[in-house]
C-alpha positions in Angstrom: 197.6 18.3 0.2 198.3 17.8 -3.2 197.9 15.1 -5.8 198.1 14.9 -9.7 195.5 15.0 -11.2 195.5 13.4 -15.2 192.2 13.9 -17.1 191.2 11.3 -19.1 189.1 13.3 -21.2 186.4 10.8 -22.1 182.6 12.7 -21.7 180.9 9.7 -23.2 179.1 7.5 -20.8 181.2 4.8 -20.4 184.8 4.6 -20.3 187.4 6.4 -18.2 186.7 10.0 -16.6 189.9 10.5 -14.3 193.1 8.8 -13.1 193.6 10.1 -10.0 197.1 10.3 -7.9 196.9 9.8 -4.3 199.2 12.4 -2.8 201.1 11.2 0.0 199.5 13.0 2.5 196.3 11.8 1.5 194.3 9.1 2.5 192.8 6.1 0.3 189.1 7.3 1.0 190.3 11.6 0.8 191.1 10.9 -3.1 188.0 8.6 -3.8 185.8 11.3 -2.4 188.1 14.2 -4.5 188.6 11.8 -7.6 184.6 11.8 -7.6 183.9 15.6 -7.2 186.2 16.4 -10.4 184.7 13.8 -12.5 181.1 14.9 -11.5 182.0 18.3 -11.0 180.1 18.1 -7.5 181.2 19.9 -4.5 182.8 16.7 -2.3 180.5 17.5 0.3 177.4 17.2 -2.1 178.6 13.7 -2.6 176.5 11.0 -1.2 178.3 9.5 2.3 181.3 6.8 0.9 180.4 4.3 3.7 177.1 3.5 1.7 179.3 1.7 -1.0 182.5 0.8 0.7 184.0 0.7 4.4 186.5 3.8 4.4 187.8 2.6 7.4 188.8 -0.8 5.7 189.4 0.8 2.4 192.1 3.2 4.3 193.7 0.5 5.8 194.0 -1.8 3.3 195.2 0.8 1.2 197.8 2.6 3.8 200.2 -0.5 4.0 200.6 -0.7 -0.5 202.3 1.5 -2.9 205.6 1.4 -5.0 204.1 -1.1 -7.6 202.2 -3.1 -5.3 199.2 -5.2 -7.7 196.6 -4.4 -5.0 193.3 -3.5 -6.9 189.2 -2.8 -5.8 186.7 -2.1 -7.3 183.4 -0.8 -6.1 180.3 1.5 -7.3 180.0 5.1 -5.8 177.8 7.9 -6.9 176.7 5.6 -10.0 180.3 5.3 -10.7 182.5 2.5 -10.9 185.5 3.3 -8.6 189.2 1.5 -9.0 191.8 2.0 -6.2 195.2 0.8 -7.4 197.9 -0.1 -4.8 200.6 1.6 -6.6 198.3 5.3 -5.7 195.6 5.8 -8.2 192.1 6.2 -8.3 190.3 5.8 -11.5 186.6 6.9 -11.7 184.7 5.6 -15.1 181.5 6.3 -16.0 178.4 2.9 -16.1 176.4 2.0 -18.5 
């Protein structure tokens, strides 16, 4: 399983951390969870459970059926992060205030 991974570079406490690729072997919820870990540079399975912010099983399947430029977006909070799944594969993970 493996994904691209582009660093946004930003340390401050807002403002983008990662932009995360979804690999195509990968589920929706799989790359939240990993986009999260390399942000916070927590273990994944240190990370609090995903289904106390979002459904993964409706985040997976809304998620499954986009791609190739679809303009699809979510946004939730995770881990005191706020969490953006595109429908064209990425994850983006930015710090809150």
């Amino acid at each position: 399983m493996e994904s691209a991974l582009n660093q946004a570079g930003s340390t401050s406490t807002t403002g983008t951390l990662v932009r995360y690729d979804i690999a195509d072997d990968q589920s929706v919820t799989e790359a939240v969870i990993d986009a999260v870990a390399t942000a916070t540079g927590i273990s994944p399975i240190e990370l609090p459970p995903l289904y106390d912010s979002v459904d993964p099983d409706a985040l997976n399947t809304l998620f499954d059926r986009q791609r190739e430029g679809s303009a699809l977006e979510m946004g939730f909070f995770y881990s005191d992060y706020r969490i953006v799944v595109e429908g064209d594969g990425r994850v983006i993970v930015s710090a809150t205030e």
